[in-house]
Kinemage of the C-alpha trace (Angstrom):
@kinemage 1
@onewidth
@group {chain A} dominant
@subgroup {mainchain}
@vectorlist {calphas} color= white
{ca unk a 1} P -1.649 131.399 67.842
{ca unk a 2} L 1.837 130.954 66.155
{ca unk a 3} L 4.115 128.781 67.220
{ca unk a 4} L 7.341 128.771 69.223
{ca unk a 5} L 6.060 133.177 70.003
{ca unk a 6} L 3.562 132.644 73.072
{ca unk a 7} L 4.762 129.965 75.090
{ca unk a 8} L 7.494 131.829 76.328
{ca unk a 9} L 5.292 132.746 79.410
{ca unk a 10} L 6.949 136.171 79.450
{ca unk a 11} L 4.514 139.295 79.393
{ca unk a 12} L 5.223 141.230 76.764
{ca unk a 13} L 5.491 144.538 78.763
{ca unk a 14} L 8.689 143.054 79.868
{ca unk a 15} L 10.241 142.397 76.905
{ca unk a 16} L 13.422 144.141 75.759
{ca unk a 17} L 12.781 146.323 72.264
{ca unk a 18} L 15.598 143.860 70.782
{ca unk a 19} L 13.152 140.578 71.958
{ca unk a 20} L 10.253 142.708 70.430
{ca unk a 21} L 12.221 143.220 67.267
{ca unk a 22} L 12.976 139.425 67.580
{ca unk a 23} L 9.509 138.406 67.874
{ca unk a 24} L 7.905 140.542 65.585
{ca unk a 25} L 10.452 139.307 62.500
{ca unk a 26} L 9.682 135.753 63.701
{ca unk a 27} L 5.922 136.431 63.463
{ca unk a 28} L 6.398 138.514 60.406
{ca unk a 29} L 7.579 135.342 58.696
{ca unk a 30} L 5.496 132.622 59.827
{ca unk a 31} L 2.386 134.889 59.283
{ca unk a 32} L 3.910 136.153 55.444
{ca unk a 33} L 3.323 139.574 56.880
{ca unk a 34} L 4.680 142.840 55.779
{ca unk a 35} L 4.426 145.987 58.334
{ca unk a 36} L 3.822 149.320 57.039
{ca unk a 37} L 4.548 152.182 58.891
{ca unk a 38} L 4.408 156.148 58.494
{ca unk a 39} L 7.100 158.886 59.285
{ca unk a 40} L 5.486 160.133 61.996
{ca unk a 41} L 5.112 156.729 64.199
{ca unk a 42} L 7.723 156.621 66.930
{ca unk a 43} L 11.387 155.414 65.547
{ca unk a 44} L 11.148 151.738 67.157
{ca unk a 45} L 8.291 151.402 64.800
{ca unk a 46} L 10.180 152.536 61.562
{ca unk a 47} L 13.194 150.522 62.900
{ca unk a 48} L 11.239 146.615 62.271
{ca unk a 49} L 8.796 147.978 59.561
{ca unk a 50} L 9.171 146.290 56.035
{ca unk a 51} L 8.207 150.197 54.694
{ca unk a 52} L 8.218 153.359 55.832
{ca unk a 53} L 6.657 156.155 53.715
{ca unk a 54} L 4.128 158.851 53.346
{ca unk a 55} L 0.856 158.155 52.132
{ca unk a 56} L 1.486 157.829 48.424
{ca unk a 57} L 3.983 155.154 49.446
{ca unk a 58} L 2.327 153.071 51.693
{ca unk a 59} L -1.207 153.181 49.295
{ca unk a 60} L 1.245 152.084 45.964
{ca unk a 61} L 2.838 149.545 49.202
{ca unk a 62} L -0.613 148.042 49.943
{ca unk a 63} L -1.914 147.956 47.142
{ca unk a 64} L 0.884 145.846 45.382
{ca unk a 65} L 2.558 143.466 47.509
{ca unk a 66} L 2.783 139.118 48.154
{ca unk a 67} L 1.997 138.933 52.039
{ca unk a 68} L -1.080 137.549 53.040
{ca unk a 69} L -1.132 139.897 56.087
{ca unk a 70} L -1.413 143.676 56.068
{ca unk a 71} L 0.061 145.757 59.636
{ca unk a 72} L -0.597 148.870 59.118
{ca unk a 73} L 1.179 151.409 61.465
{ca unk a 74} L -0.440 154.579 61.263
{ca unk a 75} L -4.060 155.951 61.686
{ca unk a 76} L -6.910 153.941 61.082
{ca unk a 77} L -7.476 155.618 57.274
{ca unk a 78} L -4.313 154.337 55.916
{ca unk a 79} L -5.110 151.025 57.479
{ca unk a 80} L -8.633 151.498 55.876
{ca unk a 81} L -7.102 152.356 52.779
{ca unk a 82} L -5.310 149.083 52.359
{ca unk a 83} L -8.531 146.971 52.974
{ca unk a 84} L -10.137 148.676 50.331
{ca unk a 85} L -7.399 147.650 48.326
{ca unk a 86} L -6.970 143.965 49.745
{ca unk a 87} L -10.460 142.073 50.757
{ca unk a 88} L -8.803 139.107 50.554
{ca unk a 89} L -6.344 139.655 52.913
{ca unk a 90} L -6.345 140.368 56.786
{ca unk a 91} L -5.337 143.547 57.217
{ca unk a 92} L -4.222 145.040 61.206
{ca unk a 93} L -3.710 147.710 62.928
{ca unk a 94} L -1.684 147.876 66.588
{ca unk a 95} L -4.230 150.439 67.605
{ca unk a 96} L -7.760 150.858 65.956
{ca unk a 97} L -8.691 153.605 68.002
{ca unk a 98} L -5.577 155.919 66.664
{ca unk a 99} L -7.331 158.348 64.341
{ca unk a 100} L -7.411 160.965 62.253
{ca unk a 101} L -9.078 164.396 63.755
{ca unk a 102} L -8.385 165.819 59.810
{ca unk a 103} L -10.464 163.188 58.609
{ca unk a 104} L -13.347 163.574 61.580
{ca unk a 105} L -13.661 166.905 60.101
{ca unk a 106} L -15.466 166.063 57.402
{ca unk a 107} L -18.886 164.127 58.330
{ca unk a 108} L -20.018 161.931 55.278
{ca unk a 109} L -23.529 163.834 55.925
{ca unk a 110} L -22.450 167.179 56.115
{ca unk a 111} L -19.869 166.352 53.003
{ca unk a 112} L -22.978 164.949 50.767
{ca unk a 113} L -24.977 168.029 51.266
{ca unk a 114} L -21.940 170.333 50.613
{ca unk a 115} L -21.149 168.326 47.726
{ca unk a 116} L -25.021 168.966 46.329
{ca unk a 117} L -24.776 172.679 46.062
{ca unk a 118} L -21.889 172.375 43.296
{ca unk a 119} L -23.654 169.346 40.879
{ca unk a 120} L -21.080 168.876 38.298
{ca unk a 121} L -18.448 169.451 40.093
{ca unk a 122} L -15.522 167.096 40.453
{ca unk a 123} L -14.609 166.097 44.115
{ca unk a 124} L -10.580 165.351 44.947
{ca unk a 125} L -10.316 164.597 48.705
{ca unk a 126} L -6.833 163.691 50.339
{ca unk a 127} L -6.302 160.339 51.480
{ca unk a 128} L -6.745 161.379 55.012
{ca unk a 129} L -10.456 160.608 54.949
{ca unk a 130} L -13.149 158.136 55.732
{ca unk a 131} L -13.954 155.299 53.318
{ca unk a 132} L -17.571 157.270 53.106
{ca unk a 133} L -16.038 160.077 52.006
{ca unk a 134} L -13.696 158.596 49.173
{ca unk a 135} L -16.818 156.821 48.086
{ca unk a 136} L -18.325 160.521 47.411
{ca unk a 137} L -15.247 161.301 45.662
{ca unk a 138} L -14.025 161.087 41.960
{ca unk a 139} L -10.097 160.841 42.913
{ca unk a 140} L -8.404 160.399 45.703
{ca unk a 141} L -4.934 162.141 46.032
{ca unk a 142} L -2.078 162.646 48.743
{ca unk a 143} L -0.215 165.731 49.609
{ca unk a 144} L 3.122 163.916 46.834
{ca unk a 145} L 0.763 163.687 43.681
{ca unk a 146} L -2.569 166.664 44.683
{ca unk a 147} L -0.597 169.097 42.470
{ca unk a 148} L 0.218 166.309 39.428
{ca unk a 149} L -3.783 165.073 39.932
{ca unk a 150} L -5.171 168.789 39.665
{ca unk a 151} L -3.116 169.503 36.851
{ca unk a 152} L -4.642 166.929 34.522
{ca unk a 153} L -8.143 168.294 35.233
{ca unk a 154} L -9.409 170.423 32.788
{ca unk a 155} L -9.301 173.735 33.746
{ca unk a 156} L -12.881 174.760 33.045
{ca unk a 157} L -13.578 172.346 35.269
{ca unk a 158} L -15.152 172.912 38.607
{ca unk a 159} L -13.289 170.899 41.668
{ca unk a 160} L -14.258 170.242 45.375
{ca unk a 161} L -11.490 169.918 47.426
{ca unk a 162} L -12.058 168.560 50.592
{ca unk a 163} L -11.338 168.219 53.566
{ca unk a 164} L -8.033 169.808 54.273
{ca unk a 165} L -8.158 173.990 53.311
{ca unk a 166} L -4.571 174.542 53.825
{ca unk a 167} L -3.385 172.329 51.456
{ca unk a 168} L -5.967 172.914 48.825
{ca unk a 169} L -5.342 176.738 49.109
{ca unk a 170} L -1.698 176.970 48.390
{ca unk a 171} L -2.146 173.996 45.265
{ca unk a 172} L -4.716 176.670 44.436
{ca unk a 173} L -2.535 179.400 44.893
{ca unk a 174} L -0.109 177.409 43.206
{ca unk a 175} L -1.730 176.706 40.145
{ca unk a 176} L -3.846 179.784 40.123
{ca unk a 177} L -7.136 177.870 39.892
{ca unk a 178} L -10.227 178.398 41.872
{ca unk a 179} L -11.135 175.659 44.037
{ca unk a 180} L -14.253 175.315 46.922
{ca unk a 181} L -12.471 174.271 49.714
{ca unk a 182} L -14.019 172.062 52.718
{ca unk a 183} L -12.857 174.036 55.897
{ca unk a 184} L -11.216 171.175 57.782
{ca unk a 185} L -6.895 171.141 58.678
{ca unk a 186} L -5.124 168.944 60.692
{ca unk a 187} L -4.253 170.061 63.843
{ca unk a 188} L -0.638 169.444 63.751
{ca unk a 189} L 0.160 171.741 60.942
{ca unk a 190} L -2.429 174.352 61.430
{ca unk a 191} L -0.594 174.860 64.872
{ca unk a 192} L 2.355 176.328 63.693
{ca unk a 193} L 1.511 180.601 63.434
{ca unk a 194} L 3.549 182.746 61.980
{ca unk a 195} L 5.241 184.990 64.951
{ca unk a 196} L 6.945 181.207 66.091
{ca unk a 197} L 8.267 180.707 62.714
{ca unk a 198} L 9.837 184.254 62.498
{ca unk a 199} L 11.182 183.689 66.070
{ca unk a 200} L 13.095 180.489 65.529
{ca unk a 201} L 13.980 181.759 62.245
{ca unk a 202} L 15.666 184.991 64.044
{ca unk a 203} L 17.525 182.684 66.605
{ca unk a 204} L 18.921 179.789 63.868
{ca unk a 205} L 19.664 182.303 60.623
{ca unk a 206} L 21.337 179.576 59.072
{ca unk a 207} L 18.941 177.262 58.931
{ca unk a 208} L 16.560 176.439 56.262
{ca unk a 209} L 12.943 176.907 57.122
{ca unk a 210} L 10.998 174.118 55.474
{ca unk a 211} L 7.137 173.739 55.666
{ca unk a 212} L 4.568 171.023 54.903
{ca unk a 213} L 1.890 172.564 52.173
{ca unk a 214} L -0.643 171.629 55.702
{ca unk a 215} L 0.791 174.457 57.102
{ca unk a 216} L -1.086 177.838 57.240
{ca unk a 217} L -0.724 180.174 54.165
{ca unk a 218} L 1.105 183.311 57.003
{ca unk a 219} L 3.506 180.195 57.544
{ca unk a 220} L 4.093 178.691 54.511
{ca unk a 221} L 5.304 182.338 53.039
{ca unk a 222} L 8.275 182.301 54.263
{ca unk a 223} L 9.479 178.703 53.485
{ca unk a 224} L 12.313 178.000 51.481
{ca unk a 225} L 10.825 174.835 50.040
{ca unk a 226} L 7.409 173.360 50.572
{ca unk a 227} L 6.615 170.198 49.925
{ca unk a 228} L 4.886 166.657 51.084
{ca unk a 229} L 6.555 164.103 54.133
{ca unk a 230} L 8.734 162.355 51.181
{ca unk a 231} L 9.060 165.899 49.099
{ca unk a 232} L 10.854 167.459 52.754
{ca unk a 233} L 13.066 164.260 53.894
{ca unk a 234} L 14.376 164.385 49.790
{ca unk a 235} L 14.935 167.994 50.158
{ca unk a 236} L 17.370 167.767 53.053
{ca unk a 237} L 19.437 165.158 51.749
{ca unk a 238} L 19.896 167.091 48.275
{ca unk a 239} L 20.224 170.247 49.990
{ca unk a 240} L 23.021 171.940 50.167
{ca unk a 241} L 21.937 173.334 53.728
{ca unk a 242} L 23.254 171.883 57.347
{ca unk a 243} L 20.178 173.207 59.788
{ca unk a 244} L 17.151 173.296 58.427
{ca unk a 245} L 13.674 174.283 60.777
{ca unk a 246} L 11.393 172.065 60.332
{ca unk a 247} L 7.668 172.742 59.838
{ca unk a 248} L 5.642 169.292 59.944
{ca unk a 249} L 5.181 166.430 62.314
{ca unk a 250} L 8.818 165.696 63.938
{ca unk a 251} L 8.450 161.997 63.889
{ca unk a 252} L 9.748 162.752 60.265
{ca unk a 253} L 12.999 163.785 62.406
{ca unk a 254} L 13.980 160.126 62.673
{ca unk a 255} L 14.346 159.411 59.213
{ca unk a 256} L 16.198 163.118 58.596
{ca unk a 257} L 18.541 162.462 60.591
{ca unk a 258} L 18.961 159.020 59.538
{ca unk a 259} L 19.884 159.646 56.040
{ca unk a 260} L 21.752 162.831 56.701
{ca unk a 261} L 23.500 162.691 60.097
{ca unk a 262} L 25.718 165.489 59.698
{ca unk a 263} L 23.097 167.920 59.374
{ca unk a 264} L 21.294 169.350 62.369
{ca unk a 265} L 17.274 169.154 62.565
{ca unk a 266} L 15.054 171.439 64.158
{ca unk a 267} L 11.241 170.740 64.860
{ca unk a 268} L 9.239 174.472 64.545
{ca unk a 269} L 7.891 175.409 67.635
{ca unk a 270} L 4.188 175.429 68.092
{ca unk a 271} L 4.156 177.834 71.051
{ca unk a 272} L 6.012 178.437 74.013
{ca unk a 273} L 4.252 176.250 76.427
{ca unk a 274} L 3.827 173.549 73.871
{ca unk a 275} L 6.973 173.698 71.706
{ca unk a 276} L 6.699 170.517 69.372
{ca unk a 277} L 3.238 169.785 67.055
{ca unk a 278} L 2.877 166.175 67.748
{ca unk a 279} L 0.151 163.557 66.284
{ca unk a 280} L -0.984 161.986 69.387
{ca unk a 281} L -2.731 159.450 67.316
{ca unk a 282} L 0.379 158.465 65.107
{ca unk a 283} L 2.229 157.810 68.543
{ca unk a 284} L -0.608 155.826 69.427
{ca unk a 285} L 1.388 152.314 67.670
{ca unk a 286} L 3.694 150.846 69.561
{ca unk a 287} L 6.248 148.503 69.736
{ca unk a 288} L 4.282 146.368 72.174
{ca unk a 289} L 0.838 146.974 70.493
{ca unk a 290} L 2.590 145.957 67.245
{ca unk a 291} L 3.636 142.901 68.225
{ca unk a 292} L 0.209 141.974 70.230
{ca unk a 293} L -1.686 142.594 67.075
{ca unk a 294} L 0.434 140.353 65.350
{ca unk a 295} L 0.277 137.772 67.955
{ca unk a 296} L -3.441 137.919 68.584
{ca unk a 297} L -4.349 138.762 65.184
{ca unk a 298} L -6.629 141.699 66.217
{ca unk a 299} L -7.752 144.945 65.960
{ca unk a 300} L -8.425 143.357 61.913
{ca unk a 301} L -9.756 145.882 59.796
{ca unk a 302} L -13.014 145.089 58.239
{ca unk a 303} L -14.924 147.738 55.512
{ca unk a 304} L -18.309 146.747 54.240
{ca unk a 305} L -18.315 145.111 50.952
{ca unk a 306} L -20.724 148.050 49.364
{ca unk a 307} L -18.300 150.590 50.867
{ca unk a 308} L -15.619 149.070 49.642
{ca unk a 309} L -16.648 149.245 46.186
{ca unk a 310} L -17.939 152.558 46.671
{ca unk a 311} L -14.496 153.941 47.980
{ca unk a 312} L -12.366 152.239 45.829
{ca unk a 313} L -12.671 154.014 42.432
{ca unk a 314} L -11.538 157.007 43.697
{ca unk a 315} L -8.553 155.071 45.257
{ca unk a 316} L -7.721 153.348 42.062
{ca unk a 317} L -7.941 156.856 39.943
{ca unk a 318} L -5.555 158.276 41.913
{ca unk a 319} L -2.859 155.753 41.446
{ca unk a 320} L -3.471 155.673 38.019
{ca unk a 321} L -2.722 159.346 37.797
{ca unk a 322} L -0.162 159.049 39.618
{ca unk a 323} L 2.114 156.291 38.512
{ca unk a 324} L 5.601 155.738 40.255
């Protein structure tokens, strides 16, 4: 247990976010950590993170970096993700139960036997899957680089894209190139329906209607850009928009609002009973849970040595075809 952090006596329920902040730096340092953290964690989170990024980011974060601790704030993929990439190093997560539904969708034994109907076929699966599944895979890619990825691929070439169907449709769209889809989405962005959007749209005609490519195809129609986490939060500071209607998880909202705080922000309603699409699981890591992790050095995340291997070909392809 570090020194000079426990023997306070003080539970840390009743600590102050400032003597959180405090202890988690001080931990930070004595351990040679470095805390990652997504957009969509809550903003005390991306406050006393070292990095805060989409998926792309935080995989080019863990995979290159001097600490000899991982703390990975997000869902238990990304954290997954970067143990592939590190098996030296002890990688942790505040909560190991805060997953991914998107990923759940797609069953490693369900996914093989899909997978055998196309032989030949090249398999791209987002990042927002299970180590089992990248180790069926050929690349892995994010929502940032799916489009650059896909591009290089021969077009004669057969791909699987798996496991998220709205985002592979409109790259397919996109590109106008046939791809077999998995049939999985992630819950946040497939809530968003079209008669919301036109609503909000009616009420705020100013404001820019932006839309994560998650998003269903009725939705994503009538955005005025579309584009990954990173793609949206650049778009609104180069924009020359003040309002803009947002269409992806609002814990993005932070960080909008952050680098732009003149312009107004405004999360797309869901429905009318429910109006804000939220990632439960993202809002899972918090302050507290951060800094227990830290202090107790568990949940760790551990991936079989096999798997490992397995996985991380696919991991390494994509950052290779993707280079900063």
């Amino acid at each position: 247990m570090p020194k000079n952090i426990a023997s306070t006596g003080a539970s840390s329920a009743a600590l102050s976010h400032e003597e959180l902040f405090d202890r988690i730096r001080a931990l930070k340092k004595e351990m040679n950590a470095i805390v990652l953290a997504h957009y969509y964690t809550v903003p005390e989170i991306q406050q006393v993170a070292d990095i805060v990024g989409d998926s792309l980011a935080l995989a080019r974060a863990a995979e290159k970096n001097d600490a000899d601790v991982i703390v990975f704030a997000g869902v238990y993929f990304m954290a997954e993700t970067a143990k592939i990439l590190n098996p030296g190093k002890l990688v942790l997560m505040p909560d190991a139960h805060a997953g991914c539904p998107l990923a759940d969708s797609c069953p490693p034994d369900q996914f093989k036997k899909f997978k055998e109907q196309y032989p030949g076929a090249l398999v791209i699966t987002y990042i927002n899957s299970t180590a089992e599944i990248k180790a069926l895979s050929d690349i892995t890619c994010t929502s940032s680089n799916a489009e650059q990825i896909i591009r290089q691929i021969p077009e004669e070439r057969q791909i699987i894209f798996a496991p998220d169907k709205n985002l592979g449709g409109y790259i397919a769209r996109k590109l106008k190139r046939e791809m077999i889809l998995w049939q999985g989405c992630c819950y946040v962005h497939d809530a968003f329906s079209e008669p919301y959007i036109l609503k909000i749209c009616r009420e705020h005609p100013d404001a820019e209607f932006i839309a994560h490519p998650e998003c269903r195809e009725e939705v994503l129609r009538h955005a005025a850009f579309i584009g990954s986490t990173k793609a949206l939060l650049e778009h609104t500071v180069s924009s020359l928009a003040q309002q803009f209607i947002v269409a992806t998880e609002p814990g993005i909202l932070y960080e909008m609002k952050k680098l732009s705080p003149l312009k107004t922000f405004i999360p797309a309603p869901k429905d009318p009973d429910n109006p804000h699409s939220v990632c439960t699981q993202m809002k899972q890591n918090t302050l507290e849970k951060l800094y227990q992790c830290m202090l107790n050095r568990k949940p760790e995340i551990a991936v079989d040595e096999a798997l490992r291997l397995a996985s991380l070909g696919s991991i390494q392809r994509m950052l290779e075809m993707s280079p900063a």
